[in-house]
C-alpha positions in Angstrom: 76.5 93.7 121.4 80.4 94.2 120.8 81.7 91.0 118.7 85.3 89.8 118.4 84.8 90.6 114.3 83.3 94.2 115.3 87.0 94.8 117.5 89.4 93.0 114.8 87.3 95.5 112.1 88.7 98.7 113.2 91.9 97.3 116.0 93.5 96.7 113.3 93.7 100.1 111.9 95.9 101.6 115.4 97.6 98.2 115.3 98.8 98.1 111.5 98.0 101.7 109.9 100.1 100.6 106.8 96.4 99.6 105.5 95.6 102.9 105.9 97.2 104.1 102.4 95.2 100.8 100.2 91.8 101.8 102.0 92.2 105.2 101.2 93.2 104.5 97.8 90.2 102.6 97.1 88.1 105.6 97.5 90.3 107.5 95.5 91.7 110.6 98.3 95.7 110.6 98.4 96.9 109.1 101.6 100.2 110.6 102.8 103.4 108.5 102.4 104.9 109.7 105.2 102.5 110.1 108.7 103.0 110.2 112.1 99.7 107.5 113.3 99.2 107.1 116.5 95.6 106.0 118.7 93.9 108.8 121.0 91.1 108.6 123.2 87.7 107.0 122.1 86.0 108.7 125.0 83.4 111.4 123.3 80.8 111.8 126.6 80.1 115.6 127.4 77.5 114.1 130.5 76.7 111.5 132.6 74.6 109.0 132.0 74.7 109.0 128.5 78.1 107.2 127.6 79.6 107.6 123.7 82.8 106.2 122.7 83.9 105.6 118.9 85.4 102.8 118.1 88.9 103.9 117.3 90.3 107.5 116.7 93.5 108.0 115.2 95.6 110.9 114.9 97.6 111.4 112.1 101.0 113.9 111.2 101.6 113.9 107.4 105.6 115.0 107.1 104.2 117.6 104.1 100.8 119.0 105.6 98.4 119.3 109.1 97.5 117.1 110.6 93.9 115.8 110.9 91.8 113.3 112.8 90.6 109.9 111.2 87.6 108.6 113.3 87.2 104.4 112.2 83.9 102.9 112.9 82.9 98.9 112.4 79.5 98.7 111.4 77.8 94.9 111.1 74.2 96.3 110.2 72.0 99.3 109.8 71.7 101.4 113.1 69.6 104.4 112.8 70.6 106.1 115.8 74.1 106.4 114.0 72.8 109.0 111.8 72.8 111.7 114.5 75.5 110.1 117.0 78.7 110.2 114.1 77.9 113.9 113.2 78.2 114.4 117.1 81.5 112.5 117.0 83.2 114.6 114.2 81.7 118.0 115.9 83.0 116.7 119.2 86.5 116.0 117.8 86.5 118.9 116.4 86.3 121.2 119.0 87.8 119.2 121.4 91.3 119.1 119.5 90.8 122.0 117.1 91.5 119.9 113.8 89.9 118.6 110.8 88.0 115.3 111.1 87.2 112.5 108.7 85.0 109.4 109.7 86.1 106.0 108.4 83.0 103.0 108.2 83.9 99.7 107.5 81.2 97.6 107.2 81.2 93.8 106.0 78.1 93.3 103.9 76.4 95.5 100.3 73.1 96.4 102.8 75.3 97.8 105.8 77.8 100.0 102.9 74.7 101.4 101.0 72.8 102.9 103.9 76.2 104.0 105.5 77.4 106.2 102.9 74.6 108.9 103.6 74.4 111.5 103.7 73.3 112.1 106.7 71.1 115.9 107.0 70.2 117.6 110.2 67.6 120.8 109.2 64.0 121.8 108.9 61.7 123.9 107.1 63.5 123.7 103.8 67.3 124.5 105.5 70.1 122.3 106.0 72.1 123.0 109.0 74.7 120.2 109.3 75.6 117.5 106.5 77.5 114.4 107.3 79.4 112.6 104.3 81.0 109.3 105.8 83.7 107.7 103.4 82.6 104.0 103.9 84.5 100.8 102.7 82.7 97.3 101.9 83.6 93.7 100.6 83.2 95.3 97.5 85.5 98.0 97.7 88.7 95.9 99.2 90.6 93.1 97.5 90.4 89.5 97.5 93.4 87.9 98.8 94.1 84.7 97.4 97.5 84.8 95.7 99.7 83.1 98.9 102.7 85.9 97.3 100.6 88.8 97.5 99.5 87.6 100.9 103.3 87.2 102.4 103.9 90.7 100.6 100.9 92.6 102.6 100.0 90.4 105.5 97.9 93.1 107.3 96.0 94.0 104.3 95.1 90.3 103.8 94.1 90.0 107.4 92.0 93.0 106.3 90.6 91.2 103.4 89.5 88.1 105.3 88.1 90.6 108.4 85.5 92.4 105.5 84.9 89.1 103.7 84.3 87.0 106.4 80.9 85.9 105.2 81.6 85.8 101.5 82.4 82.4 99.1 85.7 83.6 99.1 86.6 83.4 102.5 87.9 79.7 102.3 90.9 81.0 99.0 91.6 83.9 101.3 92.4 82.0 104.4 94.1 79.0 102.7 96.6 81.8 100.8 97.2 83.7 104.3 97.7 80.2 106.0 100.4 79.7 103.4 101.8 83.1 103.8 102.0 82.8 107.4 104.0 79.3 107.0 107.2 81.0 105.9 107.1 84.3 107.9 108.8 85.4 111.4 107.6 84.0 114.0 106.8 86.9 115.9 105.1 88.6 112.9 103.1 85.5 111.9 102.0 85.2 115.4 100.7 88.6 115.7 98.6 87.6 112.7 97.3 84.3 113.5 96.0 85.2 117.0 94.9 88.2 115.9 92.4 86.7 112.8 92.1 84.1 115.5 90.2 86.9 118.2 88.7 88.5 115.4 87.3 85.7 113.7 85.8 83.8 116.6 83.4 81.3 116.8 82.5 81.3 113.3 82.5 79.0 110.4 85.6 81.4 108.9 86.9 81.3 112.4 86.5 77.5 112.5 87.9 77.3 109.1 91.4 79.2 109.7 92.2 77.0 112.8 91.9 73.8 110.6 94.0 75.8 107.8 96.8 76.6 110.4 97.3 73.1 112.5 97.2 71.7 108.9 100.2 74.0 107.7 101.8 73.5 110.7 101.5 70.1 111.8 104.9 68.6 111.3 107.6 68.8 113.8 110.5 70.9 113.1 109.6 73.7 110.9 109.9 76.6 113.6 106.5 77.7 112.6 103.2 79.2 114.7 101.6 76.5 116.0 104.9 74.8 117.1 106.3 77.7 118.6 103.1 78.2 120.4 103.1 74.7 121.7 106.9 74.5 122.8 106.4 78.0 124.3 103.5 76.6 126.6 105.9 73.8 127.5 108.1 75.6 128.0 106.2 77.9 130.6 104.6 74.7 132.4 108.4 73.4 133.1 108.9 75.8 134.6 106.9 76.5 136.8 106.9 72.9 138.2 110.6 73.8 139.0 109.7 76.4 140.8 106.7 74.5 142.9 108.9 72.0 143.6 111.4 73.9 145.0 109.6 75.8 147.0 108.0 72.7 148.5 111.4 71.9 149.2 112.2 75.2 150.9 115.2 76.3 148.5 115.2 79.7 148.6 114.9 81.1 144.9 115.8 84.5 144.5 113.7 86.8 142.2 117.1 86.6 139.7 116.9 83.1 140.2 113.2 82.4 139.8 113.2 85.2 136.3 115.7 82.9 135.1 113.8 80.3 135.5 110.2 81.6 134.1 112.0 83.6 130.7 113.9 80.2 130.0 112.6 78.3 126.8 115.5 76.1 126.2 113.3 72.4 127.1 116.4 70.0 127.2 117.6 72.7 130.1 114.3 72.9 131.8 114.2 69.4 131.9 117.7 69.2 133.3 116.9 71.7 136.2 113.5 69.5 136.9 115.9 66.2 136.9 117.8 68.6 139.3 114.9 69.5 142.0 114.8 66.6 143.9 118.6 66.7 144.5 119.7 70.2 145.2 119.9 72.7 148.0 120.4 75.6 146.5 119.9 77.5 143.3 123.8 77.7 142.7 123.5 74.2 142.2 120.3 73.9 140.2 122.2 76.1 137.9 125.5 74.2 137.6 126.9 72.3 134.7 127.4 69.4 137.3 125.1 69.1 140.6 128.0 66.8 141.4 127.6 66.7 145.2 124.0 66.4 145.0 123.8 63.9 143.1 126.1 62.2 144.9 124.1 62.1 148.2 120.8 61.4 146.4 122.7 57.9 145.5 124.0 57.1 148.5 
C-alpha cells in the first residue's frame, strides 16, 4: 500500500533536486554543481498484466559530463521481491534510453537501510551473471535539523530530514526548528513546504505534531504568515463566489472578464464591497464602480 510518507520520500527529489548534491555527498560520490534535473516517465512494463513503475526517475545533464539516469525508490520495510524487480529497472532504463543508470533507496528505519544496500546477485552454479549495488540513504546517513538558521538556510533539506526521521526522538526539535524557519519565509515558498510535510506526513503522531507546531507559530493576526494567508485566501474564495451566486440568482449577466475578476480577487474589504453591492445593482459596470450611485439610490427609495 502506497502511503502519503512513501510519495513525500522520493516527490521531493523531482520537486526540489537541490537535495540531490547533500544526499549524494553523504555517500561520498561528487554530485555535479551544475545539472540539467528534470522527471521522466516511471512506467517500466514490457507486458500486460504485469504492471512496474518506479517510483520516481530523474534525468540529469551535468554542464561538464553525460548525462545519466538517477532511479529514486522509497522503501518503508524489507520487500524481497525488490531484489530481482530493481535490477530489471536499471536494465530496463538502460536500454530503453541508452544511458548510465544509478538507483537511489531511501529508506526511513536501520532494518530497511541494512538489507537495502545488497548486493543483490542473480547466477548459478558458481557464476555471477548480473550484480546490483543500490546506493541507499537512512536516518542515519542524513542530518538532524534542529538549528531554526540552518533550517531557513536549506528548507528542502530539512523537509528531507523530518521525511527520513519521522519515527525518530528527534522528530519533535526538527519540526519545532522548521516551524520557526517557515515563520519568516515567503509565503509562497513556506507554503509549498508546509502542505507539502503536511501530505507527506499524514495521519501520524509527527503529522499531528507539525500541525500544532504551525497554528501555534502562526496564530496571531497580522504577521502575513502560512496559516493566515491560507485562511484569508479561503475567505477570500468563499466571497466570492457568493457574489457570483447571487448575481446570478439575480440574472445580471457576468461576463467571463467579469466573473475572472471576481474569482482571482483577494482584496476582502473589496469583496465585501461588491457583496454590499449585489442586492442593488443591474449590471457588472456597476458592481464594479467606485460609487453604485444610482443603485443605491433606488434600493432606498
Amino acid at each position: 500500500m502506497v502511503t502519503s510518507a512513501h510519495e513525500g520520500m522520493h516527490r521531493i527529489f523531482q520537486e526540489r533536486p537541490e537535495i540531490l548534491s547533500p544526499v549524494f555527498g553523504v555517500l561520498g560520490i561528487a554530485f555535479p554543481e551544475k545539472a540539467a534535473v528534470y522527471a521522466i516517465g516511471t512506467d517500466v512494463t514490457e507486458a500486460r498484466p504485469l504492471v512496474r513503475h518506479i517510483d520516481t526517475v530523474l534525468r540529469i545533464g551535468p554542464s561538464d559530463g553525460e548525462d545519466f539516469l538517477l532511479a529514486v525508490e522509497a522503501q518503508e520495510r524489507r520487500d524481497t521481491k525488490k531484489e530481482s524487480s530493481w535490477p530489471y529497472y536499471i536494465s530496463y532504463l538502460q536500454a530503453k534510453y541508452g544511458l548510465p543508470v544509478l538507483l537511489l533507496v531511501v529508506c526511513r528505519d536501520r532494518a530497511t537501510t541494512k538489507w537495502a544496500t545488497g548486493p543483490f546477485s542473480c547466477g548459478t552454479r558458481g557464476w555471477t551473471a548480473q550484480m546490483t549495488y543500490p546506493l541507499v540513504v537512512g536516518p542515519d546517513d542524513l542530518p538532524v535539523i534542529t538549528d531554526p538558521r540552518t533550517a531557513a538556510e536549506k528548507p528542502a533539506m530539512a523537509v528531507f530530514s523530518a521525511l527520513a526521521h519521522a519515527n525518530s526522538p528527534h522528530i519533535d526539535a526538527i519540526l519545532d526548528a522548521l516551524g520557526r524557519a517557515l515563520a519568516g519565509m515567503d509565503w509562497n515558498a513556506a507554503s509549498y513546504f508546509f502542505q507539502f510535510l503536511d501530505s507527506a506526513l499524514g495521519d501520524t503522531p509527527a503529522g499531528d505534531k507539525w500541525r500544532d507546531i504551525v497554528t501555534f507559530v502562526n496564530y496571531f493576526p497580522g504577521r502575513g504568515t502560512v496559516m493566515e494567508k491560507a485562511y484569508l485566501e479561503g475567505e477570500a474564495k468563499g466571497e466570492a463566489k457568493a457574489i457570483l451566486r447571487f448575481l446570478e440568482a439575480r440574472g445580471v449577466s457576468v461576463p467571463q472578464e467579469a466573473r475572472d475578476r471576481i474569482a482571482d480577487c483577494t482584496d476582502l474589504d473589496l469583496l465585501n464591497r461588491w457583496l454590499d453591492r449585489t442586492p442593488h445593482v443591474e449590471s457588472v459596470a456597476e458592481l464594479f464602480a467606485e460609487d453604485a450611485g444610482p443603485a443605491e439610490d433606488r434600493a432606498e427609495t
